[in-house]
Backbone as a ProteinNet text record, in pm:
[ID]
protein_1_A
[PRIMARY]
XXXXXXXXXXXXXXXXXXXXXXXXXXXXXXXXXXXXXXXXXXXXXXXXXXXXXXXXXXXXXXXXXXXXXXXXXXXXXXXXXXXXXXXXXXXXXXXXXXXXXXXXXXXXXXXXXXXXXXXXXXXXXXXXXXXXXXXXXXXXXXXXXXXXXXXXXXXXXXXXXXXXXXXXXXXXXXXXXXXXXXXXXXXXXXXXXXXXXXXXXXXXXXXXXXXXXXXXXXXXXXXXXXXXXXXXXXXXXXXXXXXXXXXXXXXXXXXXXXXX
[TERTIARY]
-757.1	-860	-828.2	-740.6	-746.4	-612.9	-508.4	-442.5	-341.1	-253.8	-97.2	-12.6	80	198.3	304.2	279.7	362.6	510.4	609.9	745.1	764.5	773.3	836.3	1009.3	1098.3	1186.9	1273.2	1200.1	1282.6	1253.8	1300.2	1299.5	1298.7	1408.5	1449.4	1361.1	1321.2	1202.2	1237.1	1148.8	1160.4	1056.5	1047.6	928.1	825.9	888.9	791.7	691.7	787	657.4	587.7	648.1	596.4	470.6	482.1	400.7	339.9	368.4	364.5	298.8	293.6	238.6	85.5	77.6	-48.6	-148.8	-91	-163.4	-154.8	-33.9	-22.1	52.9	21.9	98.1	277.2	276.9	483.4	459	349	352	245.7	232.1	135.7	232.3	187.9	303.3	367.2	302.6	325.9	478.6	540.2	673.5	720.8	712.1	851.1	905.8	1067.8	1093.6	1044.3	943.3	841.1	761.1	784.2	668.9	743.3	911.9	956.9	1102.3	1175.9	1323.4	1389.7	1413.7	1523	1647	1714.4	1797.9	1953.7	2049.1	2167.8	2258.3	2264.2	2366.6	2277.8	2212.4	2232.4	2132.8	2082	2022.7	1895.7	1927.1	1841	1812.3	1730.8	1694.2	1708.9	1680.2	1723.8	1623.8	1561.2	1382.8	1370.5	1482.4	1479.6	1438.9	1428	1408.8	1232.4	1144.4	968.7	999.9	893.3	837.4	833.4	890.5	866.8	728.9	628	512	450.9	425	391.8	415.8	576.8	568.3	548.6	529.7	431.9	333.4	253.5	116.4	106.6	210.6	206.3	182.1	318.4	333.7	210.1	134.8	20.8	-123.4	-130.7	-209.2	-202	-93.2	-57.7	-110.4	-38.5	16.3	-103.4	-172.1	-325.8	-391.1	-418.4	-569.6	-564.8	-676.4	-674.5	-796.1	-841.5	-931.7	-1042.6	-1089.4	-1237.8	-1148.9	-1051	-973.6	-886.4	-907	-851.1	-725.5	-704.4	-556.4	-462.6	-362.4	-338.9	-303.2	-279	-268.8	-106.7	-30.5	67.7	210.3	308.7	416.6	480.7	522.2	521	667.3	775.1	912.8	994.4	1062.9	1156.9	1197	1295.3	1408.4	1371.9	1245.2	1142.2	1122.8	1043.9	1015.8	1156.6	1224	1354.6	1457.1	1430.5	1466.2	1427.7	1496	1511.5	1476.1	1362.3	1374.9	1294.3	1322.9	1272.7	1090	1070	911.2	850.2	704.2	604.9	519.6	493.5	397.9	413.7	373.9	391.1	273.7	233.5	154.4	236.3	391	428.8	447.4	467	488.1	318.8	225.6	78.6	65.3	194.8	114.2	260.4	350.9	452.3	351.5	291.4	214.6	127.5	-7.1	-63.6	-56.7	60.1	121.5	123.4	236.6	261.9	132.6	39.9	-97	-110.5	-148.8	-175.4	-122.2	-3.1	88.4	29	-43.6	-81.9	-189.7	-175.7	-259.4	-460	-502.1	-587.8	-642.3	-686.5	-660.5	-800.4	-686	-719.4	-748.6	-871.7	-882.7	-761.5	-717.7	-622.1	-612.7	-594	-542.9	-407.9	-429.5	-256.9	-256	-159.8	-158.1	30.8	56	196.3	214.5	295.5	307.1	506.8	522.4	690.4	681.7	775.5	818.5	809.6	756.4	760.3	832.4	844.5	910.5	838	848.5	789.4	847	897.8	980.2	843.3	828.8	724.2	765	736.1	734.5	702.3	808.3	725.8	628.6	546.6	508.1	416.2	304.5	267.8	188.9	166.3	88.9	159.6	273.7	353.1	483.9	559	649	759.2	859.4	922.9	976.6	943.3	918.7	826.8	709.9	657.4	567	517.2	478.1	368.4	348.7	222.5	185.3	42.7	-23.9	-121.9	-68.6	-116.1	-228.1	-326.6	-428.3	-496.8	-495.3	-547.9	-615.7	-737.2	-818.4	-868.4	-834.6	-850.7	-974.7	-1067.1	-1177.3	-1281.1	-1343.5	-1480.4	-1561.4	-1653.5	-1761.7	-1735.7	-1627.6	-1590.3	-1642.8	-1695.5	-1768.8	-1739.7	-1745.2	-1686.6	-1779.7	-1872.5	-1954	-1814.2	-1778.7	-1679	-1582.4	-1502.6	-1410.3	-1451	-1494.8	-1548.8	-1606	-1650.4	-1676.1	-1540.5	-1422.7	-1312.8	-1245.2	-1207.1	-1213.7	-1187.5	-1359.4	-1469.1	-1450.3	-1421.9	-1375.1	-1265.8	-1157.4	-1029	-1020.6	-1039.8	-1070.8	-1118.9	-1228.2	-1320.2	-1225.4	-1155	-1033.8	-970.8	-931.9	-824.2	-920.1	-1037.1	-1136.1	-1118.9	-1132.2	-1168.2	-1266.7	-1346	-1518.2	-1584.5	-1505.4	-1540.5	-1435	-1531.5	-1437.1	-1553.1	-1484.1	-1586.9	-1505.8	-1559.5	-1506.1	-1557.4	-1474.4	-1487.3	-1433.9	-1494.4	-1485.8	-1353.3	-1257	-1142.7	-1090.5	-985	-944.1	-741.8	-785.3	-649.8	-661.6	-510.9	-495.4	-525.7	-500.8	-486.9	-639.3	-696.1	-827.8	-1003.8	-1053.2	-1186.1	-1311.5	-1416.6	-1386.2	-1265.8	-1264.9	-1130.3	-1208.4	-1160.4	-1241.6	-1095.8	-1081.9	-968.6	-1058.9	-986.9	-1017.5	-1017.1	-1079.4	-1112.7	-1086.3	-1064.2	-1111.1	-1060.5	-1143.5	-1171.7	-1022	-966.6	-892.8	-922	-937	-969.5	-876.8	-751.8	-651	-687.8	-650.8	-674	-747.4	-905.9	-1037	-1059.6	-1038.3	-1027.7	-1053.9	-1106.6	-1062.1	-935.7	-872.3	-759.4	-745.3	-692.2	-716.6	-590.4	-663.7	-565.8	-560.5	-582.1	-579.7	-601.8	-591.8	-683.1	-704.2	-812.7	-869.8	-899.8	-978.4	-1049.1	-1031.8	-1103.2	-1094.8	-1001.6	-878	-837.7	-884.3	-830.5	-859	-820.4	-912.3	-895.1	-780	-732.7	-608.9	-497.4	-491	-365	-397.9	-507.5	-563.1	-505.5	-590.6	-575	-462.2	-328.2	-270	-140.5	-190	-123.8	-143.7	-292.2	-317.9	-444.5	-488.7	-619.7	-727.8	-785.7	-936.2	-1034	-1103.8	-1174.5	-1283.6	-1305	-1409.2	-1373.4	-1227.1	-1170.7	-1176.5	-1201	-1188.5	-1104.7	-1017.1	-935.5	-909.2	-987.2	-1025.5	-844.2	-858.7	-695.1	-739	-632.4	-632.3	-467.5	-490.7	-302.2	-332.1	-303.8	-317.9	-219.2	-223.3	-126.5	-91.9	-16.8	18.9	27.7	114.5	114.4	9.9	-55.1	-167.5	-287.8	-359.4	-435.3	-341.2	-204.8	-168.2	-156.5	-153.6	-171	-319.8	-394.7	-574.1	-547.1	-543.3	-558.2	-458.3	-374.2	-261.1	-299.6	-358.2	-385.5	-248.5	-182.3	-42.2	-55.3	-23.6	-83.9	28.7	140.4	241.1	351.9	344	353.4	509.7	607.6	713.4	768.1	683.4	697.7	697.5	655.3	581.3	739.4	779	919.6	992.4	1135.4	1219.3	1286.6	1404.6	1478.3	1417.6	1290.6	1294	1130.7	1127.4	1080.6	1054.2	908.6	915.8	899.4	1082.2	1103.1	1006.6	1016.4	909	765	664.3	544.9	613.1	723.1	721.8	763.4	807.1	866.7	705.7	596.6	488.7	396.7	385.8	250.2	334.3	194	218.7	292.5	342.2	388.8	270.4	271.6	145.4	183.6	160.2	185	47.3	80.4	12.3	71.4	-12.7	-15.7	-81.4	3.5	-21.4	-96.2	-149.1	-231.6	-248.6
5295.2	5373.7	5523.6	5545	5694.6	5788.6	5715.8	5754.6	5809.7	5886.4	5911.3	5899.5	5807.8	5752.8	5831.6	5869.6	5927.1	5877.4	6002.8	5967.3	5924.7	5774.8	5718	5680.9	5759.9	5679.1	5747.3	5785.7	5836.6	5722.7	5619.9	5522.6	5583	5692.1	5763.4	5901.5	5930.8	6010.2	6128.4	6223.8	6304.4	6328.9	6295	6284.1	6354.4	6491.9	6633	6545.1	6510.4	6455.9	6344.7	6244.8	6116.1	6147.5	6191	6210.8	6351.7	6468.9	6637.4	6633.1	6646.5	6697.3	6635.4	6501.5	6443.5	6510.7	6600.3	6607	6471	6422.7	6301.3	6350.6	6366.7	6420.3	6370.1	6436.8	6386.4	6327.3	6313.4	6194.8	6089.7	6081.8	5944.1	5818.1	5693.1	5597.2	5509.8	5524.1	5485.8	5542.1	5678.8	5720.9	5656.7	5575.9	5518.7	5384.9	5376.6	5264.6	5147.8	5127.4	4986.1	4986.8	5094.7	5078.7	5139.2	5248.6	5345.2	5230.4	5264.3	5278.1	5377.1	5422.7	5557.8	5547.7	5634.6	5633.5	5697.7	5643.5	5659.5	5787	5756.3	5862.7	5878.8	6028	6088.2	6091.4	6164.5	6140.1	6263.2	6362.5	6474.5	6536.7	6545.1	6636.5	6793.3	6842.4	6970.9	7032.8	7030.1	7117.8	7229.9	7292.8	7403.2	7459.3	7311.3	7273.3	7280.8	7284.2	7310.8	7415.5	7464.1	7629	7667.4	7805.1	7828.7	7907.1	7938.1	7939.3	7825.9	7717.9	7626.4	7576.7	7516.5	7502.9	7554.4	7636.4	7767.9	7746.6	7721.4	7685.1	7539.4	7404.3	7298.6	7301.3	7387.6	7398.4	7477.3	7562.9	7632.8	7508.6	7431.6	7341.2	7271.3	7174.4	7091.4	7161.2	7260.9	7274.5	7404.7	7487	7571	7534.2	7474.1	7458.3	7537.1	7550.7	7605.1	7548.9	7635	7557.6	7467.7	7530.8	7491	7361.2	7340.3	7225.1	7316.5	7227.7	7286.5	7210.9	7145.2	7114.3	7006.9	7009.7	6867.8	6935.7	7051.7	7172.3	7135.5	7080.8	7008.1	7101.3	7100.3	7164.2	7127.3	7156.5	7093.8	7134.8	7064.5	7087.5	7022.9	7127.7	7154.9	6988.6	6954.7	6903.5	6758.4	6692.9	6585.9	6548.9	6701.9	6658.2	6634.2	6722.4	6679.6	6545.5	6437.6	6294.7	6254.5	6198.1	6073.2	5961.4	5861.6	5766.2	5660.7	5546.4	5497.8	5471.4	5537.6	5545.3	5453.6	5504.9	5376.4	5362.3	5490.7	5456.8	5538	5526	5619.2	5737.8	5735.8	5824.9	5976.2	5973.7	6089.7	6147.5	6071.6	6110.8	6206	6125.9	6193.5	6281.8	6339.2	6482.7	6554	6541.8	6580.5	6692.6	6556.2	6577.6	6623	6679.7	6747.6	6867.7	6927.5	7030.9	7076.2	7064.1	7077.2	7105.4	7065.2	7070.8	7189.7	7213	7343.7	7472	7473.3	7568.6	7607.2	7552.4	7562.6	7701.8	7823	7879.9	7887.4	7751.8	7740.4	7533	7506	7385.3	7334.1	7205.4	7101.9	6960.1	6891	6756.7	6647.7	6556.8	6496.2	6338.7	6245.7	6123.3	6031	6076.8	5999.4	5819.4	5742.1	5625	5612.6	5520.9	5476.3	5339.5	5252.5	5108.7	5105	5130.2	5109.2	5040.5	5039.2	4945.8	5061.2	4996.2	5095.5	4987.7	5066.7	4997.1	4987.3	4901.3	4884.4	4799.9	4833.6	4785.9	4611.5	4552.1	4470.8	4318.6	4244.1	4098.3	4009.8	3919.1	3862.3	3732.1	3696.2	3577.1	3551.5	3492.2	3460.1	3532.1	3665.9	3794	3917.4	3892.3	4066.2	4021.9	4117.3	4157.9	4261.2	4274.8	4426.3	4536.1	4473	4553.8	4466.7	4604.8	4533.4	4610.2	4592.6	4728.5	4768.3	4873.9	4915.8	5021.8	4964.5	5019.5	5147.7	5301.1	5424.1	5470	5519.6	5601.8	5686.9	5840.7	5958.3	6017.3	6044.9	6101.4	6260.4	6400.8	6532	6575.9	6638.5	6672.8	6742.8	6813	6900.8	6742.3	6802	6719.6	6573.5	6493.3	6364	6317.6	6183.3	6119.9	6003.7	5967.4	5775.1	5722.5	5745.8	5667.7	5643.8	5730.2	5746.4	5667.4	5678.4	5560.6	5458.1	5430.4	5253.3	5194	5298.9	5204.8	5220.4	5321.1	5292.5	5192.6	5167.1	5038.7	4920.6	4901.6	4801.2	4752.5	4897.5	4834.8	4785.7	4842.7	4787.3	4673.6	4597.3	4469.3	4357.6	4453.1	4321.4	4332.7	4388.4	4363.6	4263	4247.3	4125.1	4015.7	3994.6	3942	3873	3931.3	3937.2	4058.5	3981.8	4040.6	4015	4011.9	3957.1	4051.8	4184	4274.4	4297.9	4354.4	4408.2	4583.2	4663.4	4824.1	4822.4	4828.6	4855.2	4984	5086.5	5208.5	5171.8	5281.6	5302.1	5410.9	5426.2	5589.5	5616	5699.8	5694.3	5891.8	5938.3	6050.1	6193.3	6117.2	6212.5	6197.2	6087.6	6086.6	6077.8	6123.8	6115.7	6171	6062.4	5905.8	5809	5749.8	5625.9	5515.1	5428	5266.5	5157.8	5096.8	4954.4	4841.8	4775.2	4714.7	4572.1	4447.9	4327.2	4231.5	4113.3	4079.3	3905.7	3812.1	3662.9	3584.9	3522.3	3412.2	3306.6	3204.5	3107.2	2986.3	3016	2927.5	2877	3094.4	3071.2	3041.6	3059.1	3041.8	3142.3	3284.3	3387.3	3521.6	3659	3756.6	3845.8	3847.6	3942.6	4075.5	4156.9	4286	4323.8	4410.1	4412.3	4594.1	4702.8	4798.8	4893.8	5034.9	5136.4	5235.9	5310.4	5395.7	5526.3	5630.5	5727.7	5875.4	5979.8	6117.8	6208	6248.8	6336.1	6468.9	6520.9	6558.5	6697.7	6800.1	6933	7031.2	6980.6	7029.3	6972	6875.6	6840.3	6880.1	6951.1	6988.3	7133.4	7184.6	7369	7385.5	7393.1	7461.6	7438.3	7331.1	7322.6	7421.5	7502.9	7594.4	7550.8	7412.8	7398.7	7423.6	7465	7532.2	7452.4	7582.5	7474.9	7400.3	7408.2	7329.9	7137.6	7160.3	7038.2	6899.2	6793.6	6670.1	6563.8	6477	6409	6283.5	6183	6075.3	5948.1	5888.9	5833.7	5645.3	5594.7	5425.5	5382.9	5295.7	5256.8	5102	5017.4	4855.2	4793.1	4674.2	4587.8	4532.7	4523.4	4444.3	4278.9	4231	4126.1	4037.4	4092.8	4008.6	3968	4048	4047.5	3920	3944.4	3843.3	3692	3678.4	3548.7	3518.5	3612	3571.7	3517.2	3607.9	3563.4	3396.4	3351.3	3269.6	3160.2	3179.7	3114.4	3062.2	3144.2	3119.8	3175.9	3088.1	3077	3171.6	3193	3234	3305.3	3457.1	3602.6	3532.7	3462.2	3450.1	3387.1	3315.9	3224.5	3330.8	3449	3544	3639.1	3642.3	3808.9	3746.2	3813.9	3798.3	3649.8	3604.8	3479.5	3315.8	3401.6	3226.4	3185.2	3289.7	3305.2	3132.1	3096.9	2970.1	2998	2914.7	2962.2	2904.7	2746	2728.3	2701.7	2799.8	2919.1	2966.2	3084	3162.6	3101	2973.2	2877.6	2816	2782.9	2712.3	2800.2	2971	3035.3	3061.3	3152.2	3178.8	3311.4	3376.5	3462.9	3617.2	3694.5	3796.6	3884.1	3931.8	4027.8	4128.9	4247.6	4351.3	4422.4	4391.4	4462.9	4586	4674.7	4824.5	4851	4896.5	4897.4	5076
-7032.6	-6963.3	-6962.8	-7083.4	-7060.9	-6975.6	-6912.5	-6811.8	-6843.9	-6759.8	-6820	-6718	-6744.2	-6609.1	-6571.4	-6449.8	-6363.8	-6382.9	-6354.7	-6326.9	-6197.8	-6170.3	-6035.8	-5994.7	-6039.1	-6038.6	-5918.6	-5811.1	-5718.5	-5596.5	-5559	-5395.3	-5346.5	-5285.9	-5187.8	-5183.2	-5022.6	-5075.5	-4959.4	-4936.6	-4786.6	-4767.8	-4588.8	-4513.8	-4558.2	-4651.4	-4637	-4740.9	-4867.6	-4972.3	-4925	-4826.2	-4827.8	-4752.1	-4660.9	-4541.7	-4490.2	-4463.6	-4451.5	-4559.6	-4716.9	-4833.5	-4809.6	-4729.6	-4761.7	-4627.9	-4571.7	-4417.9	-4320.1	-4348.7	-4245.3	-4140.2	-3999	-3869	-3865.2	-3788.1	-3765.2	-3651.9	-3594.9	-3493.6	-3495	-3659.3	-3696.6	-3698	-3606.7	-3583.6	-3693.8	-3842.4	-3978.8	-3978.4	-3925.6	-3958	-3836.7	-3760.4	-3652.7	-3721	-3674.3	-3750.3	-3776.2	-3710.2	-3707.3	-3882.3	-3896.1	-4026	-4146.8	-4157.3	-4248.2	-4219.4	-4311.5	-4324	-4351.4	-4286.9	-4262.6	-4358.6	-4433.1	-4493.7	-4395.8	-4370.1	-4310.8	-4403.9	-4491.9	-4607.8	-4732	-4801.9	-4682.6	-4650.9	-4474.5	-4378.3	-4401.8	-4460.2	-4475.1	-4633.8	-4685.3	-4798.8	-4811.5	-4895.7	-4893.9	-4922.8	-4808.6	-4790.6	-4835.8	-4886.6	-4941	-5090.4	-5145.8	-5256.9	-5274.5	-5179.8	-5156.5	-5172.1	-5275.2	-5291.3	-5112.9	-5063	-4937.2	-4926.5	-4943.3	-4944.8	-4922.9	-4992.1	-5022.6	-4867.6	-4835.8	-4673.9	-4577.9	-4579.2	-4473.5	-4473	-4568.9	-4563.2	-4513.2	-4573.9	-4528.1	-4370.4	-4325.4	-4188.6	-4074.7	-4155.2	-4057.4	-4083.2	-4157.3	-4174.2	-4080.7	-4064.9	-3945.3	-3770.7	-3793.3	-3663.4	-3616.6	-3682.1	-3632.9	-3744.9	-3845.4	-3919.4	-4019.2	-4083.8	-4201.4	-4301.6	-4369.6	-4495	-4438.6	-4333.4	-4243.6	-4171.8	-4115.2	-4057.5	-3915.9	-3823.4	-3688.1	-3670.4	-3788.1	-3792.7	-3689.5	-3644	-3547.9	-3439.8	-3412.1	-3297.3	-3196.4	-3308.4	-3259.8	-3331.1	-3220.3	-3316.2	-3455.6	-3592.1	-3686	-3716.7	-3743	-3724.9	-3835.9	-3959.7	-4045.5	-4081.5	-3953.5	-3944.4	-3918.3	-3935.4	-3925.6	-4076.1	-4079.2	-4287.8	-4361.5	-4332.2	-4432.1	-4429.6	-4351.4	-4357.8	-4451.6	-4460.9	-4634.5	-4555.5	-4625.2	-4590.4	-4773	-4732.8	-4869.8	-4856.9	-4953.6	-4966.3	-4915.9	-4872.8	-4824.3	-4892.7	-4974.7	-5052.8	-5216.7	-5304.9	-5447.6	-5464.2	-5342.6	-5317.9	-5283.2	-5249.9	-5292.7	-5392.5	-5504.7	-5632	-5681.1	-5631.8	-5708.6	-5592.2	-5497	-5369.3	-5507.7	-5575.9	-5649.9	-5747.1	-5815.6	-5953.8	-5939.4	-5811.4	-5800	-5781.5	-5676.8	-5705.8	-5784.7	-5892.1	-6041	-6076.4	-6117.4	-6167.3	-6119	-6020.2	-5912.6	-5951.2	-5981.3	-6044.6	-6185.7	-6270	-6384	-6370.8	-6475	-6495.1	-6506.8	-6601.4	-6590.7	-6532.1	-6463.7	-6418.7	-6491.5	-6561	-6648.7	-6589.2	-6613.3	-6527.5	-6599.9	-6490.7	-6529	-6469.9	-6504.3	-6512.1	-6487.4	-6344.5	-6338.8	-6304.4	-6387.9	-6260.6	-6251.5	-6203.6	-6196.5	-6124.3	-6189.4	-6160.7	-6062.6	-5934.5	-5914.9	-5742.2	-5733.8	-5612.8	-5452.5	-5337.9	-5207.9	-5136.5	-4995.1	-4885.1	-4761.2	-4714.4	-4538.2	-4458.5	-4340.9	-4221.4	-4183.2	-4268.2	-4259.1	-4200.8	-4105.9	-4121.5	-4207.9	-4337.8	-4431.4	-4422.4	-4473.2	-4455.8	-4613.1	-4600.6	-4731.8	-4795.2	-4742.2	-4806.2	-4770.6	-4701.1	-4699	-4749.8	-4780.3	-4803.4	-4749	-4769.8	-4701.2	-4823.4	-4963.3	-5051.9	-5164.8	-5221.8	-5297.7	-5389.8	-5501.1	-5578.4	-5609.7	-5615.3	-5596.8	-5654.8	-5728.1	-5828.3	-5797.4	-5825	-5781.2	-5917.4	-5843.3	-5962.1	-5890	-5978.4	-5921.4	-6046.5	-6016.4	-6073	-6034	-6099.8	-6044.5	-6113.2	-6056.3	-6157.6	-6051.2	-6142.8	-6006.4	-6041	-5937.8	-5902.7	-5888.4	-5868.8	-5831	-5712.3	-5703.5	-5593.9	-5544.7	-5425.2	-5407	-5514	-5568.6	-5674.1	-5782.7	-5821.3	-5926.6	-5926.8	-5808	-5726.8	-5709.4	-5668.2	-5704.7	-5850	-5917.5	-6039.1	-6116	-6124.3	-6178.1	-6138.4	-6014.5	-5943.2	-6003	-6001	-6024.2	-6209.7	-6282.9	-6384.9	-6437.4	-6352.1	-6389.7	-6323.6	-6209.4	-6184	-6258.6	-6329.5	-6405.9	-6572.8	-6596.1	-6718.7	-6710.8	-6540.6	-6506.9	-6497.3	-6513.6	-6451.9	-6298.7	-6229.6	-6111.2	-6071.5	-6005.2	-6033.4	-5855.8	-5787.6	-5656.9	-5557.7	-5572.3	-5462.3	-5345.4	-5286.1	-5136.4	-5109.6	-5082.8	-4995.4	-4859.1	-4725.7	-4631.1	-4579.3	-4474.4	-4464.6	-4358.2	-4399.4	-4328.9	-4265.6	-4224.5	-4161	-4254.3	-4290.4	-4392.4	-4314.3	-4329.8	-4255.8	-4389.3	-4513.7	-4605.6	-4691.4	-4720	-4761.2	-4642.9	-4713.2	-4643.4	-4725.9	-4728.7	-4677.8	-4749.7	-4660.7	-4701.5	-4701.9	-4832.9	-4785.2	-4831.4	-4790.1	-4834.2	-4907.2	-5003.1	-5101.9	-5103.3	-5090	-5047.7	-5201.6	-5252.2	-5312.9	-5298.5	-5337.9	-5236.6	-5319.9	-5190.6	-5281.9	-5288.4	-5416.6	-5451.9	-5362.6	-5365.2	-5282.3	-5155.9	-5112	-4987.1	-4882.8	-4999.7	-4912.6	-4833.3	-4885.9	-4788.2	-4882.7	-4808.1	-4855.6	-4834.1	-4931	-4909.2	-4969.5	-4858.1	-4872.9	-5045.6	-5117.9	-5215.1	-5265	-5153.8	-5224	-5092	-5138.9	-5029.5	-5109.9	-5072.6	-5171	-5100.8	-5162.6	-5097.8	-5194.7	-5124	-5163	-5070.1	-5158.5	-5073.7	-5015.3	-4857	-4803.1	-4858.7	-4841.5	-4857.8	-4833.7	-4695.1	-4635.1	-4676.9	-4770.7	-4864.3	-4997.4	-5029.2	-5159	-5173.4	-5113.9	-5097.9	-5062.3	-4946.2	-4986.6	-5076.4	-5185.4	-5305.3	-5405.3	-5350.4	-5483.9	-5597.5	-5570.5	-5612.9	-5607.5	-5731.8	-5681.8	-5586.8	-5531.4	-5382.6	-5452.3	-5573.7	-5626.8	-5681.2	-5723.4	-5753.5	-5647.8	-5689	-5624.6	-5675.3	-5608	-5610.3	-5551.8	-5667.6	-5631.4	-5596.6	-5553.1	-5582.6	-5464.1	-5542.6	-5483.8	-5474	-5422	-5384.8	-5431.9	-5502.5	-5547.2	-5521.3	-5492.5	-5459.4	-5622.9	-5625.8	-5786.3	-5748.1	-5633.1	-5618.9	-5568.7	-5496.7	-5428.9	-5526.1	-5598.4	-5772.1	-5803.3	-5871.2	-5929.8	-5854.8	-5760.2	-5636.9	-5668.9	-5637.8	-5688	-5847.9	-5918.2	-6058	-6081.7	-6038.9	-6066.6	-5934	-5812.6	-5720.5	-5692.3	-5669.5	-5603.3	-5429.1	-5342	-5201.5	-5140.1	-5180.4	-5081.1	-5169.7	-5161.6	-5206	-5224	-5164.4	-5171.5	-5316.4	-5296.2	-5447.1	-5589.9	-5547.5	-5678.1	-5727.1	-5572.8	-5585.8	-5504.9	-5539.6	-5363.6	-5424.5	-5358.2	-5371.3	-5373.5	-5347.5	-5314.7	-5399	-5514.8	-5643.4	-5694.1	-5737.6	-5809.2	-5981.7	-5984.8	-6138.1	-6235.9	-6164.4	-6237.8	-6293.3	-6239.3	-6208.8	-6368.7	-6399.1	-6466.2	-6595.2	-6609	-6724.2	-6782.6	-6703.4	-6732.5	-6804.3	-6750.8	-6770.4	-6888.8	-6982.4	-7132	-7072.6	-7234.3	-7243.6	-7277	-7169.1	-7206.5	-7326.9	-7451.1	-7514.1	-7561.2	-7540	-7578.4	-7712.3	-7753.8	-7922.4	-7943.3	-8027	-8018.4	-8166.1	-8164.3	-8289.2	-8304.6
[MASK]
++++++++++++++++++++++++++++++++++++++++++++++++++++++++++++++++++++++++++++++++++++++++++++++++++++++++++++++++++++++++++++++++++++++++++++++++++++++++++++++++++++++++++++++++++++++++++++++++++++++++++++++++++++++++++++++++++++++++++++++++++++++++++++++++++++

């Protein structure tokens, strides 16, 4: 479909990119240990390493507004963003790669996705996990619309053939509108949620340096849950993780993609 894959190979992340870069608050409850894993050694990043412009602007966004946004009117503090903790989502990597973009002299529409592993302080059972991977796609371009987002969607779904999605409107801190991504399991007799989507928000746009005309469509996919639908495998455990059914992976064929 056109895409070009992001470098994911950093786990270990800091708050500023995971969370701060996206306009997500330092007191949104997604960062308490209930939902992040904190990294022990070492414990802090070296924030010094953000263009300091760049966090100045991060930081007057948050904390008074900016870019037609009244902002979270909340104090916004150094020594918060610079914790390491292991990613929640690979959605820092595309607040990385937009940047970068941003920095570019004349701005070119672009195509990112990336396929790698996140973390979440999660209870497992037969649809979560406490790590598990997840499929990122960002689309940069003027005039982009949720029309746009859902039929990219809609077509990469129907590749895997699975053709039975639903979008329900959501509240995500960095996109708006936000919708999360539905699609039915045959097993389970149920819909399961397999994605979240939306347009990012302006105030994680601008003060990266993007023109105010640009839009930035982007989705977060579950990799495992698709494959449970497609495979009608009832219980996420069986798929990853120790207690893996070997033999599931001894029975199905072997997939090969041929390069032509």
């Amino acid at each position: 479909m056109g895409f070009t894959e992001m470098p994911t190979n950093n786990f270990v992340e800091s708050c500023f990119w995971n969370f701060d870069a996206l306009f997500q608050p330092q007191q949104h409850p997604a960062r308490d240990a209930h939902d992040t894993f904190f990294v022990s050694e070492p414990q802090v990043s070296d924030i010094k390493q953000v263009p300091p412009d760049y966090l100045q602007r991060v930081k007057k966004t948050h904390a008074e507004g900016g870019y037609g946004s009244q902002g979270y009117k909340v104090d916004w503090k150094t020594e918060e963003a610079e914790k390491n903790i292991l990613r929640t989502h690979t959605t820092a990597v595309s607040a990385r790669m937009l940047y970068k973009l941003a920095q570019q002299e004349k701005f070119t529409p672009v195509k990112y996705f990336s396929i790698d592993r996140v973390f979440r302080n999660e209870t497992t059972d037969a649809t979560h996990l406490a790590e598990f991977h997840q499929i990122e796609g960002v689309v940069a371009d003027y005039g982009l619309t949720l029309g746009n987002l859902m039929g990219i969607i809609q077509e990469f779904f129907k590749k895997l053939n699975i053709k039975k999605l639903r979008f329900k409107p959501t509240y995500n801190p960095y996109t708006e509108p936000s919708m999360e991504l539905f699609s039915y399991h045959e097993g389970l007799k149920k819909w399961v949620e397999i994605g979240n989507s939306g347009i990012f928000r302006p105030e994680m746009l601008l003060p990266m340096g993007l023109p105010e005309g640009v839009s930035v469509i982007a989705w977060g996919l579950s990799l495992e849950r698709p494959t449970m639908i497609k495979y009608k495998i009832d219980d996420i455990r069986t798929l990853i993780g120790p207690k893996v059914d070997l033999q599931m992976v001894y029975d199905n064929p072997i997939c090969r993609v041929e390069k032509h």
